[in-house]
C-alpha positions as CSV (number, residue, x, y, z in Angstrom):
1,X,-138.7,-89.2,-11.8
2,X,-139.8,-89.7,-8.4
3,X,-143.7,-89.0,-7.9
4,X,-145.3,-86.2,-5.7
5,X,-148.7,-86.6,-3.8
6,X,-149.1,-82.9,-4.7
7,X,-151.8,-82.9,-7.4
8,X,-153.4,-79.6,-9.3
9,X,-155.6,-77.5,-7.0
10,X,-157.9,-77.2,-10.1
11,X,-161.6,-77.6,-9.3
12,X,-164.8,-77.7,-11.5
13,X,-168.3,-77.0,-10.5
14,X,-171.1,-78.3,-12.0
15,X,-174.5,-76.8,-12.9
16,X,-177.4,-77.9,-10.5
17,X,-179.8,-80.8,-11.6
18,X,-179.4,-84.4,-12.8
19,X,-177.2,-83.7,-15.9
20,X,-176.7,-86.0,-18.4
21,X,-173.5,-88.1,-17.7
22,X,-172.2,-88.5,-21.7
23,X,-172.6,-84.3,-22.5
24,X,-171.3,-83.5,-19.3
25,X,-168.2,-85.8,-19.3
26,X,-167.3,-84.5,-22.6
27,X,-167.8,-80.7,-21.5
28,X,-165.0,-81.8,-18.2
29,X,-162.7,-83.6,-20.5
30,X,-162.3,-80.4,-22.3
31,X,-162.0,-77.9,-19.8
32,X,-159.6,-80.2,-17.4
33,X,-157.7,-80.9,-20.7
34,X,-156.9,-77.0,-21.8
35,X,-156.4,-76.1,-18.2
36,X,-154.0,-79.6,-17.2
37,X,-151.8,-77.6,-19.8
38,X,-150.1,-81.6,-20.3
39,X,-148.6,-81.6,-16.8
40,X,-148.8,-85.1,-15.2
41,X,-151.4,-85.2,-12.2
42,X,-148.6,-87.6,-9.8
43,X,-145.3,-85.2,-10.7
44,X,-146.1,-82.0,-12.3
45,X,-143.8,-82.6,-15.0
46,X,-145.0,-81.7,-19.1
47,X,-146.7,-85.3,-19.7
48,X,-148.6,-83.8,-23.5
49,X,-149.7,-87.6,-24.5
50,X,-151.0,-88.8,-21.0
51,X,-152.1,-87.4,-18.0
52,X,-149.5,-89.6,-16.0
53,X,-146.3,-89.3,-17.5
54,X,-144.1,-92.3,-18.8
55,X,-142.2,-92.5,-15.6
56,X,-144.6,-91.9,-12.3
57,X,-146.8,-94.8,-15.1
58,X,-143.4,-97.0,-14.2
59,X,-142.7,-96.7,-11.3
60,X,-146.6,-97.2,-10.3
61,X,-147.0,-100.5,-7.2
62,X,-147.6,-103.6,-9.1
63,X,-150.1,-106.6,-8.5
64,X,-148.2,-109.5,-8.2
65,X,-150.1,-113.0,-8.5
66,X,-153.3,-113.4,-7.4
67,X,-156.6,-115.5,-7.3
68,X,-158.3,-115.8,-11.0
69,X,-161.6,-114.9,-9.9
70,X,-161.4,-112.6,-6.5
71,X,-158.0,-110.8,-7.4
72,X,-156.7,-111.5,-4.1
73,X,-153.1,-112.1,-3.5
74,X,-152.4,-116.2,-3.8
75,X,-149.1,-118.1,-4.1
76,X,-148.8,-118.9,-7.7
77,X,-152.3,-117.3,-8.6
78,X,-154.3,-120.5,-7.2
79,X,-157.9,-119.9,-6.1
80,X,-158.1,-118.6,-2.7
81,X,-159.3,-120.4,0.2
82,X,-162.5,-118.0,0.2
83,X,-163.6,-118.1,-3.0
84,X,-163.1,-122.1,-2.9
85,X,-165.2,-122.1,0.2
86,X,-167.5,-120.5,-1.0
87,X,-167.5,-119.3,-5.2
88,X,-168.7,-115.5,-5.4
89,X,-171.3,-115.2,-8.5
90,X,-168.7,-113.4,-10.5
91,X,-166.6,-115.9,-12.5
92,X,-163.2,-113.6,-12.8
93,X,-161.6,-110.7,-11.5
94,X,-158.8,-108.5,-13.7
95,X,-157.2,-105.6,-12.0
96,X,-154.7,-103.1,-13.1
97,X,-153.2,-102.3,-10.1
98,X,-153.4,-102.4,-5.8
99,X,-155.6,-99.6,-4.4
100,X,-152.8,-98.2,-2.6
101,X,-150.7,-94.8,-3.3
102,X,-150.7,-93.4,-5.6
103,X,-153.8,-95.0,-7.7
104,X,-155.7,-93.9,-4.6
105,X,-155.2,-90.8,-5.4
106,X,-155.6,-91.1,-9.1
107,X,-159.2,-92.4,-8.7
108,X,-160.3,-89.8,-6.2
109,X,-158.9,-87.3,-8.8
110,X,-161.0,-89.0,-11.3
111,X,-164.2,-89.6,-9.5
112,X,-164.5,-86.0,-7.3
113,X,-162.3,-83.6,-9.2
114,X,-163.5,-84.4,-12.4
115,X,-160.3,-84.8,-14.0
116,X,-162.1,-87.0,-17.0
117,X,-159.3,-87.6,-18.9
118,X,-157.7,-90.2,-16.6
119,X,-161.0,-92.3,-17.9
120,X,-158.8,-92.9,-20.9
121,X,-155.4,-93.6,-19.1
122,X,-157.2,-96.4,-16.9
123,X,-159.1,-97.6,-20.1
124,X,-155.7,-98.2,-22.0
125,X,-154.4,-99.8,-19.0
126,X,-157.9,-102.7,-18.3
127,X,-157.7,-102.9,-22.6
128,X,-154.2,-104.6,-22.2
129,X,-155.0,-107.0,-19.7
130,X,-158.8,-107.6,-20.9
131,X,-158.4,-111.2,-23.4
132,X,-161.9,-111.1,-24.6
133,X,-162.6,-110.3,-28.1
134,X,-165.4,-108.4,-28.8
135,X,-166.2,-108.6,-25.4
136,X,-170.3,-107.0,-24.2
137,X,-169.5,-104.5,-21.5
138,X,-172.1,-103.3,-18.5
139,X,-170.4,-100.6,-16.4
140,X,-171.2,-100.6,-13.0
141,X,-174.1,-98.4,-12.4
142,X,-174.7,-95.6,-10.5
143,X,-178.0,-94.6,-8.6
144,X,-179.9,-91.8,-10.5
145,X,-179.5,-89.0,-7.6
146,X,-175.7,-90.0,-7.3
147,X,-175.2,-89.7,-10.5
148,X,-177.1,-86.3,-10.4
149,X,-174.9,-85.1,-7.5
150,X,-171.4,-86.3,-9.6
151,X,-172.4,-85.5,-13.1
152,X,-170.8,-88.5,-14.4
153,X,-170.3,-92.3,-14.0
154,X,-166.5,-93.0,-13.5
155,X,-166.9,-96.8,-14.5
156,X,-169.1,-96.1,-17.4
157,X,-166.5,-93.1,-18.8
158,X,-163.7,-95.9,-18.5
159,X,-166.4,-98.8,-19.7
160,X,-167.1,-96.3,-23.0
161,X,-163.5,-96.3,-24.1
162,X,-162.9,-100.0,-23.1
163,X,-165.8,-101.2,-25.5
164,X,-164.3,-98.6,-28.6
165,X,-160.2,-99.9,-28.2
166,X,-161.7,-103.3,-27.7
167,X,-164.4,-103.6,-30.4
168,X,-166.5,-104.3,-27.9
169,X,-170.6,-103.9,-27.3
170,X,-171.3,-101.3,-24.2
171,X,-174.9,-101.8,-22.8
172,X,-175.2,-98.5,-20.8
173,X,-178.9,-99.3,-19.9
174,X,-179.2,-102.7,-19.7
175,X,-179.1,-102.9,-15.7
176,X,-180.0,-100.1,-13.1
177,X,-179.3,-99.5,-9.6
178,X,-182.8,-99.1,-8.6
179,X,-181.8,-98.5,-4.6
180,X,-180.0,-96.6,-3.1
181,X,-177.9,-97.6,-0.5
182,X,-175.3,-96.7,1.6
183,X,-172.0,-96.4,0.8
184,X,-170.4,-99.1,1.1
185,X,-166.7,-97.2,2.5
186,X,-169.1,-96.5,5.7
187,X,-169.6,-99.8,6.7
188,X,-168.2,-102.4,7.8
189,X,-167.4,-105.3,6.1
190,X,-170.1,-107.8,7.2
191,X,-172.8,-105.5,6.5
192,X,-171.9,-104.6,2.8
193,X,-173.7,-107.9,1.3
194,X,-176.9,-106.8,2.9
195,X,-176.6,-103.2,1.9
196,X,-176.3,-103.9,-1.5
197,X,-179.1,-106.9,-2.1
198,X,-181.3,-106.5,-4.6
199,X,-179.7,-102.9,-5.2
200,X,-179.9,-104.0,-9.4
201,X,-182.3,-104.5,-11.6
202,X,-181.7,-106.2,-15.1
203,X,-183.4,-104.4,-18.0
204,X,-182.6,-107.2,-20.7
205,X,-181.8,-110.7,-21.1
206,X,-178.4,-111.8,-21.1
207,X,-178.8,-115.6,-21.9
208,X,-176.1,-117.4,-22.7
209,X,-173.7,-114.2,-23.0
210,X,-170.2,-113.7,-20.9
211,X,-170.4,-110.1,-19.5
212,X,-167.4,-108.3,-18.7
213,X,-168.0,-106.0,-15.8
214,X,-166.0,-102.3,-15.4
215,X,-165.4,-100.8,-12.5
216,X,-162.9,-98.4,-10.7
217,X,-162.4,-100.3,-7.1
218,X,-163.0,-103.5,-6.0
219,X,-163.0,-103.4,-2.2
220,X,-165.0,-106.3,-0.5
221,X,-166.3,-107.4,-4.0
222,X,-170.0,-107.2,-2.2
223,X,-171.5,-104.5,-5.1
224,X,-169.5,-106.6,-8.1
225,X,-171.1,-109.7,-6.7
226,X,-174.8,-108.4,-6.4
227,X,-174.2,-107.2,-9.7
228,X,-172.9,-110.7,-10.7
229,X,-175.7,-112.6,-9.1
230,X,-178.6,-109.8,-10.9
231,X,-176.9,-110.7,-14.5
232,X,-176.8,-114.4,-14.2
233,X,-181.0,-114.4,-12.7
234,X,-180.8,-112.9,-16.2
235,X,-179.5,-115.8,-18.3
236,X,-175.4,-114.6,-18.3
237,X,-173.0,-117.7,-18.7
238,X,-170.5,-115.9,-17.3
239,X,-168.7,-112.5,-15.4
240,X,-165.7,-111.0,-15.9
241,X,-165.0,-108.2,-13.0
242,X,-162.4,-105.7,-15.0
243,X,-161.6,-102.8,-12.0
244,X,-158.7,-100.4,-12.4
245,X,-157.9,-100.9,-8.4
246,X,-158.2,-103.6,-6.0
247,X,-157.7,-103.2,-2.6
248,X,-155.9,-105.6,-0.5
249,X,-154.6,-106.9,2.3
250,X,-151.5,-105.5,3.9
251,X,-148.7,-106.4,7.0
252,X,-146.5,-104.4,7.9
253,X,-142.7,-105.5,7.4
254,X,-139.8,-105.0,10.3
255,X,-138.7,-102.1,9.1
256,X,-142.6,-100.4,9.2
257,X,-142.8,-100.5,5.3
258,X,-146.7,-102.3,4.0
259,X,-146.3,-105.4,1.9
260,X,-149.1,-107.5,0.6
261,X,-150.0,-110.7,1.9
262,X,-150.6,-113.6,-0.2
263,X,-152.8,-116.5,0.7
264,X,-150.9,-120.2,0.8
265,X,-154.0,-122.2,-0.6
């Protein structure tokens, strides 16, 4: 079934003020779920059991091999040069898929038209490929007047439903983003380090504990690797980056079609 980029023109407002993001993702699940009426958000067609049906899920791009711990594209999923130069605070990186079309789309759809119930549909997807038992989940936090603006926290909606299908421990509190900063799709890449320094503050001790990490994208990894670097100042062995979407290099082929670009370590 070949996939449209035409998705429901469904919209859903939110009440003003800093709502609280568990109440009001549940109140969104349930309206976007009576009014989706089961069709998938990629083709349209009756998808009851998933918001993307069985076939668009097929035929979605794939993310061939890549380094262990930056997701990168590598020959034979050796450690990039980068991260050999020069080893991020983050220990791993798991993605689902390449941020390219149409999981773009499917993000945005989650993240700005509140279609909640793709939280679940990425959360099946990060359980299959997350190896952990039992595994202590932070979601990537959001800054308290963002998250009044949005309602709800994307990574902590797929983080929730991670830590139930995995038997895992969710720590919704335990670090907060205490700055806010810009966002990071304005700048340029050399400047998202800076932006985000010293953007988190740990709430807990995490000696001696591997933390897995959820978010949506990983772009430059800047945010995942201040987040890394604020965990292990608070006693965590190790991080585990699990993002639904990382974005990646791309070079355009002869024949104009994109293809990712692996690194020869």
């Amino acid at each position: 079934m070949p996939m449209s980029a035409k998705f429901s023109a469904r919209r859903y407002f939110l009440t003003p003020g800093q709502i609280e993001s568990s109440s009001i993702a549940r109140l969104i699940s349930s309206l976007s779920s009576i009014a989706m009426e089961g069709d998938c958000l990629l083709c349209a067609a009756a998808s009851p059991a998933s918001p993307v049906c069985p076939p668009c899920t097929d035929s979605l791009p794939v993310l061939g091999d890549a380094c262990p711990i930056c997701a990168m594209p590598t020959w034979n999923a050796q450690v990039c040069g980068q991260c050999r130069s020069k080893a991020p605070d983050f220990d791993r990186t798991v993605a689902a898929w390449p941020y390219d079309y149409p999981i773009d789309r499917l993000i945005h759809s989650l993240k700005f038209r509140h279609h909640l119930e793709l939280a679940r549909w990425f959360a099946e997807a990060l359980v299959a490929k997350l190896s952990l038992p039992n595994p202590t989940i932070v979601a990537m936090p959001l800054h308290h007047s963002r998250l009044a603006e949005r309602g709800f926290n994307q990574a902590l909606e797929i983080a929730r439903l991670i830590a139930t299908r995995a038997g895992g421990k969710l720590l919704p509190f335990a670090v907060e983003r205490h700055h806010k900063t810009r966002l990071q799709s304005e700048l340029p890449l050399a400047d998202r380090g800076g932006n985000v320094r010293g953007a988190f503050r740990s709430r807990q001790s995490f000696a001696g504990e591997t933390i897995v990490v959820v978010d949506d994208v990983m772009t430059s990894g800047a945010t995942l690797n201040e987040l890394a670097r604020t965990l292990k100042q608070a006693g965590a062995k190790q991080v585990v980056n699990i993002v639904a979407a990382r974005t990646l290099p791309y070079r355009e082929t002869s024949r104009g079609h994109r293809q990712y670009e692996p690194e020869n370590p």
